[in-house]
MARLOLO-550966 format. One record per residue: x, y, z of N, C-alpha, C, O in turn. Coordinates in Angstrom, 2 decimals. Layout:
BEGIN
npx;npy;npz;capx;capy;capz;cpx;cpy;cpz;opx;opy;opz
X;Y;Z;X;Y;Z;X;Y;Z;X;Y;Z
...
***
This chain:
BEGIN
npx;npy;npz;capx;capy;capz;cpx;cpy;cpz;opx;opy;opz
0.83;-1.20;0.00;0.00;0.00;0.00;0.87;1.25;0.00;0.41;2.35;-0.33
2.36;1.04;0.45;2.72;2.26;0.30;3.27;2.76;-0.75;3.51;3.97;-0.84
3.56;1.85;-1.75;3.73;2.29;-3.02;2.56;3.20;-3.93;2.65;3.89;-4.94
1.46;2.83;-3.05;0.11;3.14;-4.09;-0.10;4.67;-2.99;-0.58;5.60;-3.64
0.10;4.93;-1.89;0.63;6.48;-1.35;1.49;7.15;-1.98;1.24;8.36;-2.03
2.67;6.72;-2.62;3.64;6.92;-2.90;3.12;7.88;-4.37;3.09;9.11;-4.49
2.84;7.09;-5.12;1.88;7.19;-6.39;1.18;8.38;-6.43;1.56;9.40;-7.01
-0.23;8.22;-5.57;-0.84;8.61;-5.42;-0.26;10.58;-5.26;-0.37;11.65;-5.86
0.41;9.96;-3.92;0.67;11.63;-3.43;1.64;12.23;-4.96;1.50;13.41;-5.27
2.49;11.37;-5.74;3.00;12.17;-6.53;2.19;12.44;-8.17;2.60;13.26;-8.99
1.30;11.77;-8.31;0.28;12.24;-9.39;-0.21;13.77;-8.74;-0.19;14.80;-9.43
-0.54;13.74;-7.69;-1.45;14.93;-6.75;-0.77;15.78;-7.20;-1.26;16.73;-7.82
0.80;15.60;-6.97;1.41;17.11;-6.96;2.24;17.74;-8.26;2.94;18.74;-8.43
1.73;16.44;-9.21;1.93;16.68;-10.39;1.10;17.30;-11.28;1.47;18.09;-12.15
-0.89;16.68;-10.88;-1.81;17.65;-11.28;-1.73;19.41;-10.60;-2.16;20.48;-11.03
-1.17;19.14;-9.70;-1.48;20.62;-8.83;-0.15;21.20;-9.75;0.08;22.39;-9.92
0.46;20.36;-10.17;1.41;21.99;-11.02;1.10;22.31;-12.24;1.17;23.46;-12.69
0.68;21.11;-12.99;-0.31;21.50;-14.50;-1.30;22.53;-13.80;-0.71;23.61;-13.83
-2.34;22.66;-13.29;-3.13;23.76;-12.66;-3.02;24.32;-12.44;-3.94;25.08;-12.75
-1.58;25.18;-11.40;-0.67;26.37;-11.48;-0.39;26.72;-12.68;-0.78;27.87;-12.90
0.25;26.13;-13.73;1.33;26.40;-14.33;0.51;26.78;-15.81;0.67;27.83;-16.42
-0.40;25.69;-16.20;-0.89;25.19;-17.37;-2.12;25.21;-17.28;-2.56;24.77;-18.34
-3.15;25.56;-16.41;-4.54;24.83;-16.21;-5.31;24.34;-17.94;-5.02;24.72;-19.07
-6.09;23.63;-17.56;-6.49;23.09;-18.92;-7.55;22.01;-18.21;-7.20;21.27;-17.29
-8.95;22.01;-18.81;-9.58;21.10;-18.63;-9.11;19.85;-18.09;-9.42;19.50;-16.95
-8.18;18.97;-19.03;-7.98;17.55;-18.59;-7.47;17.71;-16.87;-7.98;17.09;-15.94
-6.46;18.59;-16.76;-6.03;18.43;-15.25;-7.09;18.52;-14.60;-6.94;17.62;-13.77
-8.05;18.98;-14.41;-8.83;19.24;-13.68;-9.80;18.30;-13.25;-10.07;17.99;-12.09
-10.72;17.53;-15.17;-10.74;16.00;-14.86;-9.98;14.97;-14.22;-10.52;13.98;-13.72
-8.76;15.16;-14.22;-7.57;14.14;-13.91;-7.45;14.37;-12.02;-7.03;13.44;-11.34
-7.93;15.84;-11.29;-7.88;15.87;-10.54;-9.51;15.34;-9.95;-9.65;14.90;-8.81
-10.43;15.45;-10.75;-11.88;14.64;-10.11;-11.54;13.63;-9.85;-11.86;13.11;-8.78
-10.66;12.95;-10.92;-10.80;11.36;-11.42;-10.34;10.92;-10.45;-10.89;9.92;-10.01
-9.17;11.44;-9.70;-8.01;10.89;-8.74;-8.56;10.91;-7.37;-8.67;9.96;-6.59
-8.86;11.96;-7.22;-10.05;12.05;-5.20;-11.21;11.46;-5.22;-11.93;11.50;-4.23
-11.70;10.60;-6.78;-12.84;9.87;-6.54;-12.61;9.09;-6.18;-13.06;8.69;-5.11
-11.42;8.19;-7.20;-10.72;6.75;-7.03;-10.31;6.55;-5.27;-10.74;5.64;-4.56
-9.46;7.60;-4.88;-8.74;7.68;-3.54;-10.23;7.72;-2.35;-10.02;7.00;-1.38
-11.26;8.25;-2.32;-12.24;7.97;-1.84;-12.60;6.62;-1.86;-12.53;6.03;-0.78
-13.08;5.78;-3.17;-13.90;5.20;-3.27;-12.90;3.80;-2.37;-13.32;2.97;-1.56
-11.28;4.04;-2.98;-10.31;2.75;-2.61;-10.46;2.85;-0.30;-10.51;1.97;0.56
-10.48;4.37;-0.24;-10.92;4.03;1.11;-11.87;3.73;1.73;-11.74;3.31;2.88
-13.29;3.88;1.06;-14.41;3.16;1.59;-14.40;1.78;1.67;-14.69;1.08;2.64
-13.86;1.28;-0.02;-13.23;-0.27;0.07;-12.56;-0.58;1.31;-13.13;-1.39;2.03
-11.60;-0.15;1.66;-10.51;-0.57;2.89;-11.42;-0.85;3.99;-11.48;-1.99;4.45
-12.30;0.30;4.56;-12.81;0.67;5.73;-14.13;-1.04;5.44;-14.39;-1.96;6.21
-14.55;-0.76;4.21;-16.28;-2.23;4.26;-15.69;-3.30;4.30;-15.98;-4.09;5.20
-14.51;-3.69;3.14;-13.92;-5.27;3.17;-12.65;-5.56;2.97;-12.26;-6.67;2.63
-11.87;-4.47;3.19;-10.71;-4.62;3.58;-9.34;-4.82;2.87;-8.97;-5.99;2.87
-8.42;-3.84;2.22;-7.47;-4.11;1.61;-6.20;-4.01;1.86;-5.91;-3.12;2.65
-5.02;-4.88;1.30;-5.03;-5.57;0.30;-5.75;-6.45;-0.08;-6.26;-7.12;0.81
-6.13;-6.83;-1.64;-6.47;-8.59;-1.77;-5.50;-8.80;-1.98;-4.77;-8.07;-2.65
-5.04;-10.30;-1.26;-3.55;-11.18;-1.64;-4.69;-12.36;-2.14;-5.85;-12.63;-1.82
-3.41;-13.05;-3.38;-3.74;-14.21;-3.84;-3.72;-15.17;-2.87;-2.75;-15.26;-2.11
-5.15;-16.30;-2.76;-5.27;-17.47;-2.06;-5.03;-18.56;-2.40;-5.02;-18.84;-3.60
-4.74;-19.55;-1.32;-3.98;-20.82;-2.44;-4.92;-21.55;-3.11;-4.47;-22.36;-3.92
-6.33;-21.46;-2.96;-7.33;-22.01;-3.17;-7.71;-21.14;-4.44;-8.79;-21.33;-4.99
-6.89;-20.25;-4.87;-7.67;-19.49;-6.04;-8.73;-18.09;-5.62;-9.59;-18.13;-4.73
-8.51;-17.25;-6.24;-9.49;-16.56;-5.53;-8.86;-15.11;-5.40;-8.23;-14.49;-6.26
-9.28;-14.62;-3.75;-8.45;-13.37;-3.21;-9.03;-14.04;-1.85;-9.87;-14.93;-1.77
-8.18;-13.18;-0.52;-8.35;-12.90;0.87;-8.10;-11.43;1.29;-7.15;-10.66;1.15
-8.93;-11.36;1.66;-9.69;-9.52;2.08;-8.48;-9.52;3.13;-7.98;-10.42;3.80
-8.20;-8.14;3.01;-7.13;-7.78;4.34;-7.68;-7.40;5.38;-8.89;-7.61;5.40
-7.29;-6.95;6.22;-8.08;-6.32;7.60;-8.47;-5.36;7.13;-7.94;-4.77;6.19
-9.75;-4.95;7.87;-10.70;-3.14;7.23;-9.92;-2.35;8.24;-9.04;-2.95;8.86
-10.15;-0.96;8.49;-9.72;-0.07;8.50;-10.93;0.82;9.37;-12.09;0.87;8.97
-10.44;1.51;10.61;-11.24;2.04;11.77;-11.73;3.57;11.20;-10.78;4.13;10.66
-12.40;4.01;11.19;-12.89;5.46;11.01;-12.20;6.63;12.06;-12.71;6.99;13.12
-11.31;6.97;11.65;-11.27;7.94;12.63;-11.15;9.72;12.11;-11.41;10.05;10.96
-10.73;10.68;13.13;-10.70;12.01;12.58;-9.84;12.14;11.83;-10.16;12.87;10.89
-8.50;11.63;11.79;-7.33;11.84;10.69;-8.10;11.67;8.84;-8.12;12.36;7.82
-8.66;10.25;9.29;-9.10;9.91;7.87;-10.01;10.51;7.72;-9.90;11.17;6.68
-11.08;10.68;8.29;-12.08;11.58;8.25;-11.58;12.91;7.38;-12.18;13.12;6.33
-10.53;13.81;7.78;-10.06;15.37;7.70;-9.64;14.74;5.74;-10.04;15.34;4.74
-9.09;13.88;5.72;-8.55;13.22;4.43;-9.44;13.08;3.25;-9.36;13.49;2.09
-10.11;12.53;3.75;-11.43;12.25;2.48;-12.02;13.69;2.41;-12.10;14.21;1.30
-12.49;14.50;3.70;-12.88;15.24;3.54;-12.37;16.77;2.53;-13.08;17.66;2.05
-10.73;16.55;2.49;-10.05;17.50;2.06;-10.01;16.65;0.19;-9.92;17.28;-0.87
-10.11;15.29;0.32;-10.32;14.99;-1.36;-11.93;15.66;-2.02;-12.08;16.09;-3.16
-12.84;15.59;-1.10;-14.03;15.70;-1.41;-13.89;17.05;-1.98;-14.29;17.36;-3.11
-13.11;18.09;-0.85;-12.82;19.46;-1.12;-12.09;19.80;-2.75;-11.98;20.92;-3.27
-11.79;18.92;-3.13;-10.78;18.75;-4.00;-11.30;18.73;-5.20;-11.04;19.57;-6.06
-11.99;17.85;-5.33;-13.32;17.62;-6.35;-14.26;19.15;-6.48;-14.39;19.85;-7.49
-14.78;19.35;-5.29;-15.44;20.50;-5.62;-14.86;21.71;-6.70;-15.18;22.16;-7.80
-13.88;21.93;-5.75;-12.59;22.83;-6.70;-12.51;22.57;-7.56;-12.63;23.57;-8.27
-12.27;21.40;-8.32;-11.95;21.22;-9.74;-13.33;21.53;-10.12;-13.52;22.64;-10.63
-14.28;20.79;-9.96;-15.46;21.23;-10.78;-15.59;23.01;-10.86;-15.63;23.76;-11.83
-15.62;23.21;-9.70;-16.17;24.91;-9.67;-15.14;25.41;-10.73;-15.56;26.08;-11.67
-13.43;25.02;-10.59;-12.77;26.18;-11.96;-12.87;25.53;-13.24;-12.48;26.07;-14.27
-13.48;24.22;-13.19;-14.23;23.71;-14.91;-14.99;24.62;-15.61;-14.97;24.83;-16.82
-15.60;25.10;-14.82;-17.19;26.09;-15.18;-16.71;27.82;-14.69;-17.56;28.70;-14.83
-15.89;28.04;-14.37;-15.37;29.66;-14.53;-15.77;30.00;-15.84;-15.73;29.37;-16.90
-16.19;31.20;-15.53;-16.16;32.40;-17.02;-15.12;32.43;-17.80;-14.41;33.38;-17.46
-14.72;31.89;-18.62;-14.07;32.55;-19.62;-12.91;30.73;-19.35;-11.73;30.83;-19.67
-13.31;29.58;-18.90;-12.81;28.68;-18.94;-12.99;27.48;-20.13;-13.97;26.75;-20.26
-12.15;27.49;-20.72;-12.95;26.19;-21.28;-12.98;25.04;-21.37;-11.89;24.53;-21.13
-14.25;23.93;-21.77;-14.44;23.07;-21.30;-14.73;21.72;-22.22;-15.82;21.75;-22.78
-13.85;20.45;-22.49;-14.13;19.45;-23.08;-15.57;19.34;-23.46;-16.01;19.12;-24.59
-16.27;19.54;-22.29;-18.08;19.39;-22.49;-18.88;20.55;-23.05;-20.05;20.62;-23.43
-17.84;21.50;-22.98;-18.94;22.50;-22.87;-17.59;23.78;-23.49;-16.82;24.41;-22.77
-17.68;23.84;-24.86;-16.78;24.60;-25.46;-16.54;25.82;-25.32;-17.27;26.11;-24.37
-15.76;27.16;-25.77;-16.14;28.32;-25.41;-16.55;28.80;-26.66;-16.36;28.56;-27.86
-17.39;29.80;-25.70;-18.64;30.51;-26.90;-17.81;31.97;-27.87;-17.10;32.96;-27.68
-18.43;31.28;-28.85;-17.46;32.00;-29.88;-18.30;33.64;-29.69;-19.52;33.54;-29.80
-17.89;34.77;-29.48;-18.33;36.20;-29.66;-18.79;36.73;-31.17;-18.38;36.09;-32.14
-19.32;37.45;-31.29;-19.21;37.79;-32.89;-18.80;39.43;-33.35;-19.48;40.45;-33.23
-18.17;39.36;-33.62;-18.39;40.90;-33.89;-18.71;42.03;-34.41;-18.33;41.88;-35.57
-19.19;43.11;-34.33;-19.64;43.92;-35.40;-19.38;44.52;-36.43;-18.52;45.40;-36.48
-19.98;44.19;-37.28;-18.98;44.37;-38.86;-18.68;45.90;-38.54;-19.07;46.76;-37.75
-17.66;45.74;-39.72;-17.00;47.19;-39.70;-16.42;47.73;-37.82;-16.22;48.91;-37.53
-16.27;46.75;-36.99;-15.65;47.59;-35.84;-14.74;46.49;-35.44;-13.96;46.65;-34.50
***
């Protein structure tokens, strides 16, 4: 698992510099995509428990789940935060958007 922290935290701080540096739609998807996954892999942990290791019988064996507490709590809560953010600067004025293109102006002849 700590390789997949490892990972994890350095995709994070790799989207967070495309977004400084470059912003552009995909980072921003790429930053939904990533605090969903990282959510959803800790609800997994916390209901049935990960790692799966291979069983000799074929299969998988659930690892031990994982206690709820305020640390993790503040964690998910700051991915959740995370998500929001990306969505809200998807949809800024004057942003544009894979889904939702920017609107072409027209202008007035002769000016």
């Amino acid at each position: 698992m700590g390789l997949g922290f490892l990972a994890s935290g350095l995709i994070q701080v790799g989207l967070a510099a495309v977004v400084i540096l470059r912003p552009h739609p995909l980072a921003y998807y790429g930053v939904i995509a990533l605090n969903v996954a990282l959510i959803v892999l800790y609800a997994a942990h916390v209901v049935i428990g990960l790692p799966l290791t291979p069983a000799a019988q074929g299969g998988f064996t659930l690892g031990p789940t994982e206690a709820v507490d305020a640390v993790s709590l503040a964690a998910q809560a700051s991915e959740l935060m995370g998500v929001a953010l990306a969505f809200a600067l998807l949809h800024l004025p004057g942003h544009d958007s894979i889904l939702c293109p920017a609107r072409q102006t027209k202008q007035p002849a002769g000016g």
